[in-house]
C-alpha positions in Angstrom: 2.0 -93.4 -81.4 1.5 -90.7 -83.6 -2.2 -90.2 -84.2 -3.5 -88.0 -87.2 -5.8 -85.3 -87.8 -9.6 -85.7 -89.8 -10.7 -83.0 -91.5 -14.1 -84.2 -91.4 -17.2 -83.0 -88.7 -19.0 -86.2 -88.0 -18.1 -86.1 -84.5 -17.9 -82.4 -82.8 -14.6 -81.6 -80.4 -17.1 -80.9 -78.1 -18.0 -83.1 -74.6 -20.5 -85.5 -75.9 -22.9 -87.6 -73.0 -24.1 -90.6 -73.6 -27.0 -90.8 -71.4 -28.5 -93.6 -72.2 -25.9 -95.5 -71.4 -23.0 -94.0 -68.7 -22.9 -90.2 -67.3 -19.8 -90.6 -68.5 -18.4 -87.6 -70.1 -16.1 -87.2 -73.3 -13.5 -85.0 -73.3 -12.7 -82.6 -75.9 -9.1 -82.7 -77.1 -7.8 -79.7 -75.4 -9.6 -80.5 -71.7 -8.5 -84.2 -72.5 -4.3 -83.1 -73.5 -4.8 -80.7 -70.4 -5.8 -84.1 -68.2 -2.9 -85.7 -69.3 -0.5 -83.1 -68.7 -1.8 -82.9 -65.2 -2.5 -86.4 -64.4 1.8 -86.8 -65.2 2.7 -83.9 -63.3 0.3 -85.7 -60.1 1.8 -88.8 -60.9 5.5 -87.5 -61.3 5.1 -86.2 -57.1 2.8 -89.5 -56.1 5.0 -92.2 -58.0 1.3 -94.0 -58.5 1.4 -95.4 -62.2 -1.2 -94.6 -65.1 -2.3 -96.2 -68.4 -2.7 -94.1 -71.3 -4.7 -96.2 -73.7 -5.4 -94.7 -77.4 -7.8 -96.3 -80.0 -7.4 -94.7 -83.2 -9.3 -94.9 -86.5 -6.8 -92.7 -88.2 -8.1 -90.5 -90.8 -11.0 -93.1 -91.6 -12.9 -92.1 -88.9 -13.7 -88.4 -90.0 -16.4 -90.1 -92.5 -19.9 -90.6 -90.6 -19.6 -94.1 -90.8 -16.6 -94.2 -89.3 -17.1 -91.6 -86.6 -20.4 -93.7 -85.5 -17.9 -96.5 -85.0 -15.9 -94.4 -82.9 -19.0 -92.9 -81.2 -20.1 -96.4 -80.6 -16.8 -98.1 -79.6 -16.7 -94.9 -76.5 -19.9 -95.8 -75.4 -19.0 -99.4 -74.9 -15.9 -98.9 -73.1 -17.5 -96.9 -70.9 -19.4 -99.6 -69.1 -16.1 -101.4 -68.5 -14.2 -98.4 -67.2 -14.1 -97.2 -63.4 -15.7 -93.5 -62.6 -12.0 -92.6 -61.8 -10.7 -93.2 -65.5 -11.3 -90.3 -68.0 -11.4 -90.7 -71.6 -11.5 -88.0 -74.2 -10.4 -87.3 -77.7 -6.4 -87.2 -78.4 -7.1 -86.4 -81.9 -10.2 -84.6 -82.6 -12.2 -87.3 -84.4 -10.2 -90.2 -85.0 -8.3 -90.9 -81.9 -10.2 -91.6 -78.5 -7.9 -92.1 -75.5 -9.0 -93.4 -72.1 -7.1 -92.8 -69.1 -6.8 -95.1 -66.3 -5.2 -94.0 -63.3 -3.5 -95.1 -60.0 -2.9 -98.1 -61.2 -1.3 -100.8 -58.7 1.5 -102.6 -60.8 3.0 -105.1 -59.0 2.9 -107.2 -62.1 3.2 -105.0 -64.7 3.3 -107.5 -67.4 0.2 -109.3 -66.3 -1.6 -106.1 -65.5 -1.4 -104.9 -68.9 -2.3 -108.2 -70.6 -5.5 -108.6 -68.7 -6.5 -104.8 -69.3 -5.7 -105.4 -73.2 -8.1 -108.9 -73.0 -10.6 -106.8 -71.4 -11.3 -104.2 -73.9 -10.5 -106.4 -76.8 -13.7 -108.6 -75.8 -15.6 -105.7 -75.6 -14.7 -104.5 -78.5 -15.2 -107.6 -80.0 -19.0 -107.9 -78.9 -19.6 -104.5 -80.1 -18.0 -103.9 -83.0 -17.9 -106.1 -86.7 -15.2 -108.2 -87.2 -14.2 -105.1 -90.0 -14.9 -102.4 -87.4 -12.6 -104.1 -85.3 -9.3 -104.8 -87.6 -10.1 -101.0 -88.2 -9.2 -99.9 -84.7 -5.2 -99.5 -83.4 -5.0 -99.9 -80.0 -2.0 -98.8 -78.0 -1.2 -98.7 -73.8 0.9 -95.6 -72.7 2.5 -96.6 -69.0 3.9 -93.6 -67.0 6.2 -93.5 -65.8 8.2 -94.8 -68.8 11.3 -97.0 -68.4 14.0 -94.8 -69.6 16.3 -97.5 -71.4 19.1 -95.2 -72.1 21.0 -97.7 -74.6 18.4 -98.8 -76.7 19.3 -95.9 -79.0 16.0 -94.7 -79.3 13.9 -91.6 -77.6 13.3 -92.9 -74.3 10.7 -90.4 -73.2 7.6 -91.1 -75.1 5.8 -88.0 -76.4 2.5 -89.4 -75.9 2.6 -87.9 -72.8 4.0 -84.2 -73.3 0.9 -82.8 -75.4 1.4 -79.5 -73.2 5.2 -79.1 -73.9 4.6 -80.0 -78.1 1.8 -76.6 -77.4 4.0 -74.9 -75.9 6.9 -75.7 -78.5 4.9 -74.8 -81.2 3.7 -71.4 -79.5 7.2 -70.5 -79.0 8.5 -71.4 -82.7 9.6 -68.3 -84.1 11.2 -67.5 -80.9 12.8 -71.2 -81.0 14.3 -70.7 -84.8 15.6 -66.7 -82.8 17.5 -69.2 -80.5 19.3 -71.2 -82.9 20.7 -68.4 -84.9 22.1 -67.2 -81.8 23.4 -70.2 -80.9 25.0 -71.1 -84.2 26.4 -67.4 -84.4 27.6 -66.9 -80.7 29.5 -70.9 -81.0 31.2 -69.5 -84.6 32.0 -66.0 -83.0 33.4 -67.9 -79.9 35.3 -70.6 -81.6 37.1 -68.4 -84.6 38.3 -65.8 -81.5 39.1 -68.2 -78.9 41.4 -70.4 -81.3 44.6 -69.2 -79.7 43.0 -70.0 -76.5 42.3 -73.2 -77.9 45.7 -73.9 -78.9 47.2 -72.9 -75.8 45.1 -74.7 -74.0 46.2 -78.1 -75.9 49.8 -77.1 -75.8 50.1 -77.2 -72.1 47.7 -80.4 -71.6 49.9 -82.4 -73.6 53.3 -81.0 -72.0 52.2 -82.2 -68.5 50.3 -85.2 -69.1 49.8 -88.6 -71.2 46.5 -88.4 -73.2 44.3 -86.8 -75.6 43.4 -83.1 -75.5 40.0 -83.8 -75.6 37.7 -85.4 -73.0 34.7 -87.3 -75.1 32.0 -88.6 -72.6 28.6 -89.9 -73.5 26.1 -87.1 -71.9 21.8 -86.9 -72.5 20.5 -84.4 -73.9 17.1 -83.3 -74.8 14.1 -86.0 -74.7 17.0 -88.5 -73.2 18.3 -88.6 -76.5 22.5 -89.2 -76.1 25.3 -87.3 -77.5 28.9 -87.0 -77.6 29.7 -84.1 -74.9 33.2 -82.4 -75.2 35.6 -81.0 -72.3 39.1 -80.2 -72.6 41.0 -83.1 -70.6 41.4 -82.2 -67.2 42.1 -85.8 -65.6 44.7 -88.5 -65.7 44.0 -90.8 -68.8 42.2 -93.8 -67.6 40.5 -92.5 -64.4 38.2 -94.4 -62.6 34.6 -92.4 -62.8 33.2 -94.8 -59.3 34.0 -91.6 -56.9 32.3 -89.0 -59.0 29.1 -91.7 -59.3 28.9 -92.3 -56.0 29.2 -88.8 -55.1 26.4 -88.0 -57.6 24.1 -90.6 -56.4 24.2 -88.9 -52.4 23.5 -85.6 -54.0 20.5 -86.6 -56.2 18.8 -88.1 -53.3 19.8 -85.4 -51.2 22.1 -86.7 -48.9 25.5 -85.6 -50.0 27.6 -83.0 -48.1 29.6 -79.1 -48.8 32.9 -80.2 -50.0 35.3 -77.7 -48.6 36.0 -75.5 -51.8 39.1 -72.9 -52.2 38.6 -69.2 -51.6 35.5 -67.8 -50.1 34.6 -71.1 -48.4 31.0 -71.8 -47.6 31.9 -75.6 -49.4 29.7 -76.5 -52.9 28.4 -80.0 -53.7 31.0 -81.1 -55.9 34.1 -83.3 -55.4 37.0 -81.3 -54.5 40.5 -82.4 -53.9 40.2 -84.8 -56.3 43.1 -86.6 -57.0 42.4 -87.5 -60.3 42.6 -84.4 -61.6 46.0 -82.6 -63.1 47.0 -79.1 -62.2 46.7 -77.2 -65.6 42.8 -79.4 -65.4 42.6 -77.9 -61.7 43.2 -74.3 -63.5 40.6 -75.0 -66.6 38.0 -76.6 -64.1 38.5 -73.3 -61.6 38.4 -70.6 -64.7 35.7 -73.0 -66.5 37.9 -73.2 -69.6 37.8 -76.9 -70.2 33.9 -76.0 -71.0 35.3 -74.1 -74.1 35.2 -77.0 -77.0 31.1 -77.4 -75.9 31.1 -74.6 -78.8 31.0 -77.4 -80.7 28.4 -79.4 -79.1 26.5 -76.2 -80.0 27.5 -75.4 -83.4 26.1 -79.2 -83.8 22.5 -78.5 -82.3 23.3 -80.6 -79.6 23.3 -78.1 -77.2 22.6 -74.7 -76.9 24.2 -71.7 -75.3 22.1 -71.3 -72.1 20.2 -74.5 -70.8 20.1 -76.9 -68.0 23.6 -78.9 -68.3 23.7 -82.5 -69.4 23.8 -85.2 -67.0 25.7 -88.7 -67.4 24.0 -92.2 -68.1 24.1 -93.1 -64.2 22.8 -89.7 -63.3 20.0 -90.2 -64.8 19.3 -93.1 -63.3 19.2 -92.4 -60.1 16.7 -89.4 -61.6 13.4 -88.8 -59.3 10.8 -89.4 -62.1 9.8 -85.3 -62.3 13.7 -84.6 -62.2 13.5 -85.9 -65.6 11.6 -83.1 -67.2 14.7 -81.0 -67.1 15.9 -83.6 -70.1 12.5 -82.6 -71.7 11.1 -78.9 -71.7 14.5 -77.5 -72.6 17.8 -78.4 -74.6 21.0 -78.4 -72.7 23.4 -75.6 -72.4 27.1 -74.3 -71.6 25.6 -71.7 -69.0 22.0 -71.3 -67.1 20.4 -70.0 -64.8 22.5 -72.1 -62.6 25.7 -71.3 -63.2 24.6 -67.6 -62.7 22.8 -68.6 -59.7 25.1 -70.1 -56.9 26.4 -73.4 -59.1 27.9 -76.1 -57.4 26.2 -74.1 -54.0 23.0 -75.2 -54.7 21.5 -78.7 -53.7 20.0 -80.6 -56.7 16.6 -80.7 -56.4 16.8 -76.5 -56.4 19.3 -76.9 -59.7 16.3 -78.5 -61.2 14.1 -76.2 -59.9 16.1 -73.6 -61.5 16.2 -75.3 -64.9 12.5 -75.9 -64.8 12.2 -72.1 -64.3 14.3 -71.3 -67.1 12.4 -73.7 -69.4 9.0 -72.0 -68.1 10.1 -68.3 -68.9 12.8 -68.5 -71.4 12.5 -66.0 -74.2 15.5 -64.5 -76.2 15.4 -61.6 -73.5 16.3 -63.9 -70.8 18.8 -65.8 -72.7 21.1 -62.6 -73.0 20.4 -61.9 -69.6 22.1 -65.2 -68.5 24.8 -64.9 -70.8 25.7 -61.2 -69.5 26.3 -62.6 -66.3 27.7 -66.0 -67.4 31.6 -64.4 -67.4 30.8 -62.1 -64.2 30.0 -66.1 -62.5 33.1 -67.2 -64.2 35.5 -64.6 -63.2 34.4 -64.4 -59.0 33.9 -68.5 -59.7 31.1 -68.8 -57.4 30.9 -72.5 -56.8 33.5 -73.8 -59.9 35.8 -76.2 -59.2 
């Protein structure tokens, strides 16, 4: 739900008591977002559900009328809620959210119907029968169900009021970024087009297929694109090893494969037979990444940022692995790939992309790239 702003003062951001009724303190927006962010992170570690429930007004409520509704509406559901739940404002004066947490769920479905019957009786006994068709009420669950092929955002916003802050802090430096991205991904493809054509010219002599390798990847916010790779695999390979390989390293129990070279092993398929020798040479070199230039040029992806997962990755996704979908948009190098690579166990990969999302600034952004071909020449952990 996207709640609006009033411009009107009939209700101060401010913590407002209402002592004759509850102790019960109203949160001002900003302590109220913070809350949020940190009751997800809590619950992100813990795996113990909350509800998120928001009553708006909309931009009705900054009249006094209105915001006496509001102010009354508070102070009723405060006798129904638990001293554990905290409610605030979402939206300064026409959206009041209360937060219920650690909330058992083994019937999620009957859960939320009975907390919806709750406060719409109370609301009911409070409130005209005008004050109440006035009201929108909507539950938040967290964690979400990530339905990756509904075609929609999967993650809802309602709960990333800190990373929209941060966003907006860093927009200049955001807009820095994408003129970067679309001039490094022109520079890149115009002088690497003989590359390019070289590059097709021996896949097709030594092996039935397409050039290109098109695979359904999620980007940012969950949202899917088309990710390209130059072909490096027999047409019409079966994808089963590389999930269940995938699925032992998320949860952590995968082991080193033995890799070529300097051998201390990376966790990442090797001798696979699935893939051709001129793709054994692009995968080693990293040159089947080349065509992600495009992927880039699109606004897809970006230069430097965590790299984008498959469908069944995600799924088998730890609930706070997912925020490397979220604070940053996926890239053709990172800190990564300049970091160890395939050497590094997954739940520090993510570590490392949470750390670039944290401190990223243009600065750091050349930095990685700088060392990006250094990574690609020694291939530390490519295969």
């Amino acid at each position: 739900m996207n709640a609006r702003r009033g411009n009107g003062s009939a209700l101060r951001p401010v913590a407002v008591k209402y002592a004759s009724l509850t102790e019960r303190t109203v949160l001002s927006e900003e302590n109220f977002r913070r809350m949020i962010s940190l009751e997800r992170k809590r619950s992100e570690r813990s795996r113990k559900p909350f509800v998120l429930m928001l009553l708006d007004m909309g931009e009705r409520a900054a009249s006094e009328k209105n915001g006496k509704v509001l102010e009354k509406m508070v102070a009723a559901l405060a006798l129904t809620t638990r001293e554990t739940d905290v409610t605030g404002w979402y939206t300064n004066q026409c959206c009041v959210g209360i937060m219920f947490t650690e909330i058992g769920f083994d019937d999620r479905a009957a859960t939320l119907s009975t907390m919806i019957t709750r406060v719409s009786d109370t609301l009911r006994q409070n409130l005209s029968f005008e004050q109440f068709n006035e009201v929108r009420i909507s539950f938040h669950v967290f964690p979400e169900d990530w339905d990756q092929d509904s075609g929609k955002r999967p993650s809802n916003p309602t709960f990333y009021p800190d990373l929209d802050e941060r966003n907006e802090s860093r927009k200049p430096m955001r807009v820095a970024k994408r003129i970067m991205d679309v001039l490094g991904s022109l520079t890149a493809l115009l002088l690497l087009s003989p590359v390019f054509l070289l590059i097709a010219i021996l896949i097709k002599a030594t092996s039935k297929g397409s050039v290109f390798f098109r695979q359904r990847r999620v980007g940012q916010h969950g949202e899917s694109f088309v990710f390209l790779k130059f072909r490096s695999m027999y047409e019409g390979s079966d994808a089963r090893i590389h999930r269940d390989y995938v699925k032992q390293l998320i949860a952590g129990r995968a082991e080193m494969q033995p890799a070529d070279g300097n051998g201390n092993g990376v966790y990442k398929l090797t001798k696979d037979s699935r893939i051709t020798p001129v793709g054994g040479f692009l995968r080693r070199t990293s040159l089947d990444e080349l065509p992600q230039f495009i992927n880039v040029l699109k606004g897809e992806m970006s230069l430097v940022g965590p790299r984008p997962p498959l469908t069944y990755e995600v799924e088998s996704y730890d609930v706070w692995h997912r925020r490397r979908l979220l604070e940053a948009k996926p890239g053709i190098t990172g800190l990564w790939q300049v970091n160890g690579r395939s050497r590094v166990k997954f739940d520090d990969m993510v570590r490392l992309d949470l750390k670039y999302a944290r401190d990223w600034s243009p600065w750091l952004d050349l930095k990685i790239l700088m060392r990006t071909p250094g990574a690609v020449v020694l291939g530390d952990g490519a295969h």
